[in-house]
N, C-alpha and C positions, 0 to 999 in steps of 0.2 A: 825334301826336294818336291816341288811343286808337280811331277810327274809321277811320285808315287801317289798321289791323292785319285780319290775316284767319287764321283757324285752321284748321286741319287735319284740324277733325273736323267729320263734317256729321250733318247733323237728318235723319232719314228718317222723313216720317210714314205708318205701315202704316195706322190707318183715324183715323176721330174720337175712337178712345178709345187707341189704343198708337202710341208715337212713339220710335224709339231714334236712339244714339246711335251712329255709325261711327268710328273711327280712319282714319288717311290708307293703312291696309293691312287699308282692311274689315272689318276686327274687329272685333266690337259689343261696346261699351263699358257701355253699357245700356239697357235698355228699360223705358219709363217706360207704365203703366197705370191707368186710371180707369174701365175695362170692370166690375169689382166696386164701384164707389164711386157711378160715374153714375144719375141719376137724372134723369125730364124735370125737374122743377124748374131742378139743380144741373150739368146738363152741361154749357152754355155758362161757367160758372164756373172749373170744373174743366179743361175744356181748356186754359182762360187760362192757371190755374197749371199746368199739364201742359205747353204752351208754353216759358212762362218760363223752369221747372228744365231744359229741355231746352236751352233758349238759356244757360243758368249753365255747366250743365257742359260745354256742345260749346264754349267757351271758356277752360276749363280752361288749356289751352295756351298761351294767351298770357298768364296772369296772372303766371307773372317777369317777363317786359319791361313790361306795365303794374305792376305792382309795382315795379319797379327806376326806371321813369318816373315815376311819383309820389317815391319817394323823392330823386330827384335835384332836381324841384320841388320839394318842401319844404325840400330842404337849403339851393338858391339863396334861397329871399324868407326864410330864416330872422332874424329881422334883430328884436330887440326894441322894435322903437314902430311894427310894423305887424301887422295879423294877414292870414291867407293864408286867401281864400276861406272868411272869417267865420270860421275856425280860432283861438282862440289861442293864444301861444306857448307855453300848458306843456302842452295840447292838441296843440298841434303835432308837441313834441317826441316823447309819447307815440304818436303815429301814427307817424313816424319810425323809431324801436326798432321797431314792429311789422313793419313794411313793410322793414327792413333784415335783421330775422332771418327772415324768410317768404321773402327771397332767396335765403337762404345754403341752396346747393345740397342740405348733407348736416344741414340743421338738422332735428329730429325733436323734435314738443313735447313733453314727458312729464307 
């Protein structure tokens, strides 16, 4: 289950507008900004998505094994007279290709 996984990189938020992102060897990965962007209207907004992107990529890490997890569920209920999690089969398949070459260690899309 994709909820027991934990990643290796953590969230450090410096104030309400800069939030970066750590490696498991304290190396800042990036830091994310809405100090030029913020506005009283739009700040409680913009943190949300300053948030978010920051929960996307400090999970980075685990997206082979969730990747490699999905595709191994899709390969099992492949099965042509059901669909999988309202998916279907040529739908399926199509996520399948994707999620099997996003695995492959040394795949680079051109």
């Amino acid at each position: 289950m994709v909820s027991d996984y934990k990643t290796t990189w953590q969230i450090v938020e410096h104030s309400w507008a800069e939030t970066s992102i750590y490696d498991e060897n304290d190396e800042v990965i990036c830091t994310l900004s809405i100090e030029d962007r913020a506005t009283e209207e739009n700040q409680r907004e913009l943190e949300i998505e300053m948030d978010a992107k920051a929960r996307i990529i400090a999970s980075a890490p685990l997206m082979p094994k969730v990747l490699k997890e999905l595709a191994s569920v899709l390969e099992i209920t492949k099965d042509t007279t059901k669909t999988c999690y309202g998916i279907n089969n040529d739908h399926r398949d199509m996520i399948y290709a994707a999620v099997c070459l996003a695995t492959v260690s040394d795949f680079e899309p051109q």
